[in-house]
C-alpha positions in Angstrom: 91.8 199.4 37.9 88.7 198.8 39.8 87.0 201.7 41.7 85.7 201.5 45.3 83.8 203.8 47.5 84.6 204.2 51.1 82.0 205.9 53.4 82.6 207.0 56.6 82.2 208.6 59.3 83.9 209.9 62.3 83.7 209.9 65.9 82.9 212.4 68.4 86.5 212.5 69.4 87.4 212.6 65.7 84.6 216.1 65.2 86.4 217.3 68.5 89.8 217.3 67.5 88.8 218.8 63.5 86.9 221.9 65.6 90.3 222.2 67.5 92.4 222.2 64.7 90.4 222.0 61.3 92.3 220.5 58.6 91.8 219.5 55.4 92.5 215.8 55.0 93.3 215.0 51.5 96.7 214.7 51.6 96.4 212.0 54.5 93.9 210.1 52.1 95.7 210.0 49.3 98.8 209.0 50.8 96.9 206.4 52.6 95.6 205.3 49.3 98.8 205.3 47.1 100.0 203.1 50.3 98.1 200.2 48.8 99.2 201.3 45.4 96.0 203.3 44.0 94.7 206.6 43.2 92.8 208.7 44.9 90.0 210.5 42.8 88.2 212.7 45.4 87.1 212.8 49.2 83.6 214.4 50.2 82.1 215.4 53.1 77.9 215.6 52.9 75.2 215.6 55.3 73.4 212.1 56.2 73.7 209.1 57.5 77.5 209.3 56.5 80.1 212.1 57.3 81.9 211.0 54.4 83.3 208.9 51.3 86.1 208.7 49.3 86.1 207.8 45.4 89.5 205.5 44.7 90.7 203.3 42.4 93.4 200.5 43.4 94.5 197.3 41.7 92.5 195.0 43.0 89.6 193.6 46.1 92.4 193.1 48.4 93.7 196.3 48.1 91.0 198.0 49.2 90.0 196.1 51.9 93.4 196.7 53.2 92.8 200.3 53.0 89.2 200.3 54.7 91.4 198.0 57.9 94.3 200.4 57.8 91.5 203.4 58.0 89.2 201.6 60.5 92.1 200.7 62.4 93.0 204.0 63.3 90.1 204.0 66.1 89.2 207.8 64.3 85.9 206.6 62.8 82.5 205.2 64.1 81.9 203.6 60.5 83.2 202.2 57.9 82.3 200.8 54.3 83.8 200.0 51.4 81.9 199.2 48.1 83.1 198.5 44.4 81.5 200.7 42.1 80.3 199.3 38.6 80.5 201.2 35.5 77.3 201.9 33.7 78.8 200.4 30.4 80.2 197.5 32.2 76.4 196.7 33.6 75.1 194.7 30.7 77.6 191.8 30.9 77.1 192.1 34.9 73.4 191.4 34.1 74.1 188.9 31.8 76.6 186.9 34.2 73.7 186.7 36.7 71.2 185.5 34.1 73.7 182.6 33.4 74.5 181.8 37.0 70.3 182.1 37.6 69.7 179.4 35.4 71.7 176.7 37.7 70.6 178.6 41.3 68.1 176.6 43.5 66.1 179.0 46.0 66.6 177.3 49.3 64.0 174.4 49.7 63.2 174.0 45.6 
């Protein structure tokens, strides 16, 4: 299954209600994950730009942009994105795709 990364990160309102009641919110994320039929392989926390990200794997592209609307949705989150991750074995045939698809892109005025 493909693997995604979600970063987030909250709101004010979100930090408030966590310093109320602290709570940790892995069960919620995974659930939220099986949901669109995929597997939850960790949720972090760090210091940054983002609050947050969560490591996944689901079947497929629509999946997980279901699951980055269902979270965003929510209103409990100032930011949201989702990328899919690339193996570092799967790179080479990644770098050779774009080397074929290169040869028949035209920069914009060429």
């Amino acid at each position: 299954m493909p693997q995604f990364a979600l970063f987030f990160s909250y709101t004010p309102e979100t930090w408030a209600a966590l310093l109320t009641k602290p709570a940790d919110r892995t069960a919620a994320v995974r659930e939220a994950v099986e949901g669109v039929g995929g597997t939850l392989d960790a949720l972090w926390y760090m210091l940054g730009e983002d609050d947050g990200m969560v490591l996944f794997e689901v079947p497929d592209a629509s999946a997980a942009a279901a699951l980055s609307l269902a979270v965003t949705s929510s209103g409990s989150f100032s930011s949201v994105r989702t990328a899919q991750l690339i193996a570092a074995g799967d790179l080479p045939d990644v770098l050779t795709a774009a080397g074929t698809a290169r040869g028949g892109y035209r920069r914009p005025g060429d």
